[in-house]
C-alpha positions as CSV (number, residue, x, y, z in Angstrom):
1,X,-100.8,-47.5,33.9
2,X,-102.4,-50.5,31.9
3,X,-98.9,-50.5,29.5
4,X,-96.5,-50.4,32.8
5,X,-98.6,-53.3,34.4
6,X,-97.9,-55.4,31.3
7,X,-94.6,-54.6,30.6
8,X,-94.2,-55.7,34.2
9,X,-95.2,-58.7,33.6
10,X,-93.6,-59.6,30.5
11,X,-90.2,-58.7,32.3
12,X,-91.0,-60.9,35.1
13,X,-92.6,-63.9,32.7
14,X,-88.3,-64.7,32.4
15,X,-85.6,-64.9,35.3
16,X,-85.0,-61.5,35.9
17,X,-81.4,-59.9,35.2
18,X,-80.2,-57.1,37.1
19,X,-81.0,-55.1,34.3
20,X,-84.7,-56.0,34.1
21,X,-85.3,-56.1,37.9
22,X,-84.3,-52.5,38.0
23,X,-86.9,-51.8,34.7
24,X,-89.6,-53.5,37.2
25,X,-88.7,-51.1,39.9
26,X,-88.6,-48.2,38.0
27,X,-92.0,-49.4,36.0
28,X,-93.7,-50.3,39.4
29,X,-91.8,-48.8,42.6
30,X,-94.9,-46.5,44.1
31,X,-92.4,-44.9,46.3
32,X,-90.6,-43.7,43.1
33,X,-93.7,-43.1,41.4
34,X,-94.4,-40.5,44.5
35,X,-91.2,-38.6,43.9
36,X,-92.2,-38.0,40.5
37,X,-95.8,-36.4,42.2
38,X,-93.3,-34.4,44.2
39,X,-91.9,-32.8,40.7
40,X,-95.0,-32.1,39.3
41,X,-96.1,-30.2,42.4
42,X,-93.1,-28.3,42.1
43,X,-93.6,-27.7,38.7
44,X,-97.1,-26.8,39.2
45,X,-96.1,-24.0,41.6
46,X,-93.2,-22.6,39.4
47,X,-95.8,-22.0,37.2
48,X,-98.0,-20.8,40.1
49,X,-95.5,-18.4,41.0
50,X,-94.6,-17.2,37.0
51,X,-98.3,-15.6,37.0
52,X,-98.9,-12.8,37.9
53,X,-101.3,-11.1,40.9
54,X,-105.1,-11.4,40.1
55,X,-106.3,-7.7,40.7
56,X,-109.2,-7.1,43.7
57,X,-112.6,-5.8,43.0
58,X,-114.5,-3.9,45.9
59,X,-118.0,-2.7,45.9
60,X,-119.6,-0.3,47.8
61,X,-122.3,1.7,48.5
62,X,-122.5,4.5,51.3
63,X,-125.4,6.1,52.5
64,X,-125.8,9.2,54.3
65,X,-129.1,10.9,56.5
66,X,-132.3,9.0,54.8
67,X,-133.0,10.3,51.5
68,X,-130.6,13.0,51.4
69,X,-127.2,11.4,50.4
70,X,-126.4,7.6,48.9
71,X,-122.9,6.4,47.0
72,X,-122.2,3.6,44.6
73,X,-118.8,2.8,43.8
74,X,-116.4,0.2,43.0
75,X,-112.4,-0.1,43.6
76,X,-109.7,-2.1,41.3
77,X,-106.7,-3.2,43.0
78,X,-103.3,-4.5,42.2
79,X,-99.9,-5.7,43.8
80,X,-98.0,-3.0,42.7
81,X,-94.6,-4.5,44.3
82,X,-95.8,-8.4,43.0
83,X,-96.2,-7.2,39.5
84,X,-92.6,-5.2,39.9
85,X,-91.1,-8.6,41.4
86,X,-92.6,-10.7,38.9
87,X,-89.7,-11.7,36.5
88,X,-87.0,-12.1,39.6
89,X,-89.6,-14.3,41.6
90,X,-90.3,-16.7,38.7
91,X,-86.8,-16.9,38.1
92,X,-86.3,-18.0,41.7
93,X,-89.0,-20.7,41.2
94,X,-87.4,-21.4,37.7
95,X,-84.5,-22.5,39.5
96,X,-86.3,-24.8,42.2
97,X,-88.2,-26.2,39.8
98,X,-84.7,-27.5,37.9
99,X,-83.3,-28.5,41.6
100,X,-86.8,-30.4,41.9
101,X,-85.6,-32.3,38.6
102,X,-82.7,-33.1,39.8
103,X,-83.9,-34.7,43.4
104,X,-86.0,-36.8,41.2
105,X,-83.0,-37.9,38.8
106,X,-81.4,-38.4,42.7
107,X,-84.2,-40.5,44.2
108,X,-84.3,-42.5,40.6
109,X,-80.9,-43.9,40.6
110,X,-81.1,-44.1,44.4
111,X,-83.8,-46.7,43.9
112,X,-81.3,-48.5,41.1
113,X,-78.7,-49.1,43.6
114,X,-80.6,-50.1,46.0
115,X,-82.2,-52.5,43.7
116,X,-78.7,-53.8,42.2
117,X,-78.1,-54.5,45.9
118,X,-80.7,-56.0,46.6
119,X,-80.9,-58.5,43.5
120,X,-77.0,-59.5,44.3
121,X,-77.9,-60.3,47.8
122,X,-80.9,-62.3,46.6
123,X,-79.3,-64.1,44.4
124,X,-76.3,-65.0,46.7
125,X,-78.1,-66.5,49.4
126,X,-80.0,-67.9,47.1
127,X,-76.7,-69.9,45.6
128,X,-75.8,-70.6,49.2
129,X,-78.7,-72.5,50.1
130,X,-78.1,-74.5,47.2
131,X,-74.9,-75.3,48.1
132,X,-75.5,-76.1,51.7
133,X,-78.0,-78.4,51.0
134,X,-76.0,-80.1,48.1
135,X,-73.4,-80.4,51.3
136,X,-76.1,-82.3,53.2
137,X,-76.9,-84.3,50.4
138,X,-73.8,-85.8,50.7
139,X,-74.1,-85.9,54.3
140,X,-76.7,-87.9,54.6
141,X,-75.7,-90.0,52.3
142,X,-72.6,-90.8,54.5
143,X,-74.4,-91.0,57.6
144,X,-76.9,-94.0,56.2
145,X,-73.9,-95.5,55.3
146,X,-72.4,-95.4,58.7
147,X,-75.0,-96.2,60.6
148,X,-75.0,-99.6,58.1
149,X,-71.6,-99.9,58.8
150,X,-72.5,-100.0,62.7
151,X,-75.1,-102.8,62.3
152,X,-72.7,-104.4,60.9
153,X,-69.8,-103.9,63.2
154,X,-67.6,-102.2,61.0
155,X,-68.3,-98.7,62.1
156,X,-67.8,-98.0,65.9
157,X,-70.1,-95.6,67.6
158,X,-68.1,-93.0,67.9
159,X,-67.6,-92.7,64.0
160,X,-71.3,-93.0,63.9
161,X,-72.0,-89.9,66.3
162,X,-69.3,-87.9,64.5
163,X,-70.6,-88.1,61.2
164,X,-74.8,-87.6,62.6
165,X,-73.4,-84.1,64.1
166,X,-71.8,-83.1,60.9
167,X,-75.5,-83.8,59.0
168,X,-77.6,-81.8,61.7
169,X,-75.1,-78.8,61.9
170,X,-75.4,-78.9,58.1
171,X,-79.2,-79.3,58.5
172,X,-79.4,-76.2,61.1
173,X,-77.1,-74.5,58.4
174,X,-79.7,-75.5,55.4
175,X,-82.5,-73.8,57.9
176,X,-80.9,-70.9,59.0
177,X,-79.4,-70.1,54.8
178,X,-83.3,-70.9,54.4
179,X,-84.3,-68.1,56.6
180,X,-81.9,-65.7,55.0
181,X,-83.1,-66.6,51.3
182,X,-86.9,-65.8,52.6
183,X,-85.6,-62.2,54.1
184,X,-83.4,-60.9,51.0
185,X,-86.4,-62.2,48.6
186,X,-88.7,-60.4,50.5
187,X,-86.5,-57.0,50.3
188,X,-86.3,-57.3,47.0
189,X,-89.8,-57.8,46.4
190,X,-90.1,-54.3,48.2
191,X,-87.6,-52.9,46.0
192,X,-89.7,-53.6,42.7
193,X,-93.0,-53.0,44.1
194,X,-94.4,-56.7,43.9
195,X,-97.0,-58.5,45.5
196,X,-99.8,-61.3,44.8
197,X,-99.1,-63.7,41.9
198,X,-95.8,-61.3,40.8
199,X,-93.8,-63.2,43.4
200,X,-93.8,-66.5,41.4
201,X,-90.7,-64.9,39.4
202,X,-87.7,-66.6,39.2
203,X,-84.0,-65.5,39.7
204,X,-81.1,-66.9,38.0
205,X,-78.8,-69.9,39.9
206,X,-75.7,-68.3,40.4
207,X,-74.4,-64.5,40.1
208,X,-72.8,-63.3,36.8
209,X,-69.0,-64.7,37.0
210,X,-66.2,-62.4,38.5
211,X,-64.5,-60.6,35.8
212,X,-61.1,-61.1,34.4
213,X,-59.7,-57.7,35.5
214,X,-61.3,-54.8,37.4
215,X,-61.9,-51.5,36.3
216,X,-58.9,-49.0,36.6
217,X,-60.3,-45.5,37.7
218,X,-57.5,-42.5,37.1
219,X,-58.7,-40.0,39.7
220,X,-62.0,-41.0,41.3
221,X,-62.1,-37.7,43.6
222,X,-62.9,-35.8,40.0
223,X,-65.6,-38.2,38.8
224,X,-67.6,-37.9,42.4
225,X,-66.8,-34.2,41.7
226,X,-68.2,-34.1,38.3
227,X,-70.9,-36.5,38.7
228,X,-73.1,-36.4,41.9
229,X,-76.5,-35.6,42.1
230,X,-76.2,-34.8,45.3
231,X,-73.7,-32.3,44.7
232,X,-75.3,-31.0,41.9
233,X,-78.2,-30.3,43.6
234,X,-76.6,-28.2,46.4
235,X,-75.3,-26.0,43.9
236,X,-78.4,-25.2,42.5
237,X,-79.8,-24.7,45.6
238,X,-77.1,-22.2,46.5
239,X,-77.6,-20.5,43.1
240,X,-81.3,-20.1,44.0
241,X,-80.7,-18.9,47.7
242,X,-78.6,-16.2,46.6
243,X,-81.0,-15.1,44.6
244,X,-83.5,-15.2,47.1
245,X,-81.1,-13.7,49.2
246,X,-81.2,-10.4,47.0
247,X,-84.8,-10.9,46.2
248,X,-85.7,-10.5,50.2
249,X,-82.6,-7.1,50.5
250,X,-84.6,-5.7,48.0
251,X,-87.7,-5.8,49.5
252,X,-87.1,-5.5,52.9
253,X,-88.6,-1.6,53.0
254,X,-91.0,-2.2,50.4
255,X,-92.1,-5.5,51.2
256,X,-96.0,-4.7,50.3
257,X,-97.7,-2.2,47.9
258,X,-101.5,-2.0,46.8
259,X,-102.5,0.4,43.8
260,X,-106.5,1.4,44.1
261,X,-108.3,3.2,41.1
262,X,-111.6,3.9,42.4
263,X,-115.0,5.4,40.7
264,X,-117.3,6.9,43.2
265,X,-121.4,8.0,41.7
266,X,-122.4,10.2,44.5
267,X,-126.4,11.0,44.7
268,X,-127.9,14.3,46.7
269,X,-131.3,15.3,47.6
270,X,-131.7,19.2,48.5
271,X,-134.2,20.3,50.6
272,X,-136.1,21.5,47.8
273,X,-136.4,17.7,46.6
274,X,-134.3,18.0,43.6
275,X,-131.8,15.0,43.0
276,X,-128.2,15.7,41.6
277,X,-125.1,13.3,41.2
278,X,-121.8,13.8,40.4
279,X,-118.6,10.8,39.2
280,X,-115.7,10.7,41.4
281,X,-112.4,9.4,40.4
282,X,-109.6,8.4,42.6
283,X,-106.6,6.4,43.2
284,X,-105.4,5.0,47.0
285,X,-101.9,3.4,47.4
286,X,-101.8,0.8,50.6
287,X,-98.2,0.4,52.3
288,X,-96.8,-1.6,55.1
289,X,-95.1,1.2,57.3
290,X,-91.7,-0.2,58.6
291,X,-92.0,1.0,62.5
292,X,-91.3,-2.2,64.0
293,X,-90.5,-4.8,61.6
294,X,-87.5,-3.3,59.1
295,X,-86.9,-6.5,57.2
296,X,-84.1,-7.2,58.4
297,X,-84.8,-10.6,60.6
298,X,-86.0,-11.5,57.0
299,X,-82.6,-10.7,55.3
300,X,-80.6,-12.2,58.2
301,X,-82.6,-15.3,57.6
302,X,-81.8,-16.0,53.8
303,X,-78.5,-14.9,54.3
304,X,-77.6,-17.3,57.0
305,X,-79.7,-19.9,54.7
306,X,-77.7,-19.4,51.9
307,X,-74.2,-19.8,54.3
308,X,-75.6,-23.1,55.4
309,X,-76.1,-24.2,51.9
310,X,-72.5,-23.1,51.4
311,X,-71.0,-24.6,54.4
312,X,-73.3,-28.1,53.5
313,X,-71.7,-28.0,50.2
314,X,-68.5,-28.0,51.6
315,X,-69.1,-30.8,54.1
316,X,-70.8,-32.7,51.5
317,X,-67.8,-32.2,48.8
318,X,-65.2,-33.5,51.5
319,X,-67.5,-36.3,51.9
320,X,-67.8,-37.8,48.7
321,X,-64.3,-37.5,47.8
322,X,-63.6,-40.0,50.9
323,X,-66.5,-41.9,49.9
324,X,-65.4,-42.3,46.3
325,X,-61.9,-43.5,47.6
326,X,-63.2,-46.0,49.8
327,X,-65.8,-47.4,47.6
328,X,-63.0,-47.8,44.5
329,X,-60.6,-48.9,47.3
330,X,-63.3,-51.7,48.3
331,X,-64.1,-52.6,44.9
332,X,-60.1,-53.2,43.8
333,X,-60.0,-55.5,47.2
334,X,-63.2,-57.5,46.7
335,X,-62.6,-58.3,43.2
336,X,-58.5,-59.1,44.1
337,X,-60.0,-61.4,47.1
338,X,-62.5,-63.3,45.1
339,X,-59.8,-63.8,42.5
340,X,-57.8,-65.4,44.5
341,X,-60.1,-67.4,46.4
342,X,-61.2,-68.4,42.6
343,X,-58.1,-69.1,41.5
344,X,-55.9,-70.7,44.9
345,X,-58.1,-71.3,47.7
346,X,-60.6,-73.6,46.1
347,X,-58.5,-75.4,43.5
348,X,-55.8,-76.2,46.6
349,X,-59.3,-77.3,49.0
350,X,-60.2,-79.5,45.5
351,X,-56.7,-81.2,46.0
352,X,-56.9,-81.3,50.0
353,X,-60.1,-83.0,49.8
354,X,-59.4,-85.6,46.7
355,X,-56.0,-86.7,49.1
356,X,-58.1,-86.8,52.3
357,X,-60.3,-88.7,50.3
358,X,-57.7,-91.3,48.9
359,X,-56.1,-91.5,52.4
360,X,-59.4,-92.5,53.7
361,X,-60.0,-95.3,51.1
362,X,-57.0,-96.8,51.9
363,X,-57.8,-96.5,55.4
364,X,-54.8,-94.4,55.9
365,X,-57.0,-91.6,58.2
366,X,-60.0,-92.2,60.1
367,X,-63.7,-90.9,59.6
368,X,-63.0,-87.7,62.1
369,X,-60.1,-86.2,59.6
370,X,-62.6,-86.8,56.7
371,X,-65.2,-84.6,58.2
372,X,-62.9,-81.8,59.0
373,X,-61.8,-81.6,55.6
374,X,-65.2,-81.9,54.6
375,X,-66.6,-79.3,57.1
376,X,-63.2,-76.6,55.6
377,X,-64.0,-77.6,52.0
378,X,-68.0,-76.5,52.5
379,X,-66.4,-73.4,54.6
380,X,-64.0,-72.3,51.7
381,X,-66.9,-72.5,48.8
382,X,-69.4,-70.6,51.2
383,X,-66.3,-68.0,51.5
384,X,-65.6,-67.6,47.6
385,X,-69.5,-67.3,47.2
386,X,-69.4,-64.6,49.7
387,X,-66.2,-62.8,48.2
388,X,-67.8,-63.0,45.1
389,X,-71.4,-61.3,46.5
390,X,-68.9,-58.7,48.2
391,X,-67.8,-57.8,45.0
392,X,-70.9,-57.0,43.3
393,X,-71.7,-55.1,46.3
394,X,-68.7,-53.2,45.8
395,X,-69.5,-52.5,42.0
396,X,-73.0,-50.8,43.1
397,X,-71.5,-49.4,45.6
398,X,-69.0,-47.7,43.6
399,X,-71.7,-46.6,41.3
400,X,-73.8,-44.9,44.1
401,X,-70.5,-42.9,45.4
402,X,-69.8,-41.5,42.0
403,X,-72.8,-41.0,40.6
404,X,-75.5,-40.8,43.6
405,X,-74.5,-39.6,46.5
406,X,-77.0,-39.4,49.3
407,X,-80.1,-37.2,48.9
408,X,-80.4,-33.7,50.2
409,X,-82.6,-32.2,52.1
410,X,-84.7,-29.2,50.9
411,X,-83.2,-26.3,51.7
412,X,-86.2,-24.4,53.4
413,X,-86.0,-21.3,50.5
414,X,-87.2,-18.4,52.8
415,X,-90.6,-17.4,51.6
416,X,-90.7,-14.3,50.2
417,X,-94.4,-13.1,50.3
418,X,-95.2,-10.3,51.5
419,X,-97.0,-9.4,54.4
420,X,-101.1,-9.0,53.9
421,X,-101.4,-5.9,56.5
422,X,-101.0,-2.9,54.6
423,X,-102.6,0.8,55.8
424,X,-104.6,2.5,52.7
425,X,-103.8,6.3,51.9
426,X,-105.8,8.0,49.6
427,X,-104.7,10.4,47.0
């Protein structure tokens, strides 16, 4: 715990990365830290389950009319059918145990997605506060200007209202991008686990730049196949409820057994006063007599478990082959649309403004077409900011519909212990 605590805060001692935020998270996330509990109870009872029954010892002693009869004895006992069902039970817990392993692999990368998420949209309205108040900068600048030009005449009022309203709807932008910086900080501050003096860290100015090209994926459908935890756990949960399935068909007659070997010392008095004993031996089998229960609500329940494992799988398979299509799909579009705002949309809103700007100097335009260009020039960079936070979105996106999936629930393994009530016969 110590060398987690001060790894943490070496990581965060720099602007975190995505990469490093998501070490934080995995170093310090308790929720995370409580799946991994959740595996070592499960392997806990695998190995619970691999031992076998702990045998019963009963004493007794019996005694008959006073002074004339007394009996000490003592009774071993053992789960004849748990001893049998031994090797096929602890390979049904063999097999939760690896589906455990794999909802903690689930629940791991989960948290890494979320986290990638999270630090993009940190990050993003981070940069967007920045820019919005850089906007009002200029603003301001341009309204103490104007309202100089009006004490002097050469601004009339109406120019001087126009450009106050462009500052304060800039200024209730600044508050409201303000707002939204405070919210995604705080989510990701969740996400790694942080509180106290950890929340000093700093995140870098701007997201990573778009890439040149996006990635070209030859058949996504296969990779989601191939890949997902999700998927990956529901077939090993099918594999260990037909197993369980079998396990419960087996047993459904012979669902309990009890093996008793028994030494009785009996002591007698005669009439005469003379004292003899004698050593009994014996062995009683206990069994559950199948009058009203058969086992077979018990087999119709793990078979219709297993069949809704099956027909889950199925669901979930034509699920993440649309998911994996639509998340590339979205990924190809945000990366083409923040290209081209990148690489048209800006550069021709550079030129717009630099013209409305000339136009202006020479007193070709008035102060109300300035503003609009100025208000669409502050429109189009908030835009290509948010194209550009859409695409990163898309990229972990994409990563959680090939790779994660969403996480299963436990698949409520019937229980296959047998029922305590047996009736002892003794041979």
């Amino acid at each position: 715990m110590r060398r987690a605590r001060e790894r943490v805060q070496t990581l965060l001692a720099e602007p975190l990365t995505e990469d490093t935020a998501v070490q934080v998270a995995l170093l310090n996330n308790r929720g995370l830290q409580a799946a991994y509990n959740d595996l070592g109870i499960s392997e806990a009872e695998y190995v619970q389950t691999s031992l076998p029954p702990n045998p019963a010892l009963t004493l007794g002693r019996t005694f008959g009319s006073p002074g004339n009869f007394a009996e000490i004895g003592f009774q071993l006992v053992g789960n004849l059918l748990a001893i049998a069902t031994l090797p096929r039970r602890t390979e049904i817990a063999k097999r939760e145990f690896e589906e455990a392993r794999y909802r903690a692999v689930a629940t791991t990368l989960s948290l890494t997605v979320d986290v990638r998420r999270a630090y993009v949209r940190a990050i993003a309205a981070q940069q967007r506060l920045a820019l919005l108040e850089q906007a009002r900068q200029t603003a301001d600048a341009s309204a103490q200007m104007m309202r100089q030009l009006g004490e002097t005449g050469a601004a009339n009022k109406l120019d001087q209202a126009r450009v106050s309203a462009f500052y304060a709807d800039l200024s209730a932008q600044v508050a409201q991008a303000r707002l939204h910086v405070a919210g995604t900080r705080e989510a990701l501050n969740r996400m790694l686990g942080l509180w106290g003096s950890d929340l000093a860290y700093r995140l870098p100015p701007r997201l990573p730049a778009l890439p040149a090209a996006a990635d070209i994926l030859a058949d996504v459908e296969v990779e989601a196949m191939r890949r997902r935890v999700d998927l990956i756990i529901l077939r090993y949960e099918i594999v260990t409820l037909a197993k369980s399935v079998g396990f419960v068909n087996a047993t459904r007659y012979m669902s309990f057994l009890e093996l008793g070997l028994g030494y009785r010392n009996e002591a007698e008095s005669n009439e005469a006063g003379e004292r003899s004993t004698k050593n009994r031996y014996g062995l009683d089998l206990g069994i559950v007599i199948p009058i009203f229960d058969s086992g077979e609500a018990r087999v119709t329940a793990a078979r219709e478990t297993y069949m809704r494992a099956i027909n889950r799988l199925i669901e979930r398979s034509v699920n993440a082959r649309s998911e994996a299509r639509v998340a590339y799909t979205t990924y190809r579009a945000t990366h083409e649309i923040a290209r081209y705002y990148q690489t048209r949309i800006l550069p021709l809103r550079r030129q717009i403004s630099a013209e409305v700007l000339l136009r202006y100097n020479g007193m070709l335009v008035d102060v109300f077409e300035l503003l609009i260009e100025e208000r669409e020039r502050i429109t189009a960079n908030v835009a290509s900011l948010d194209a550009l936070r859409d695409y990163h979105l898309a990229v972990a996106d994409l990563q959680a519909a090939l790779i994660v999936g969403g996480l299963v629930p436990p698949s409520g393994v019937i229980n296959t212990t047998p029922p305590p009530e047996t009736i002892p016969l003794g041979l």
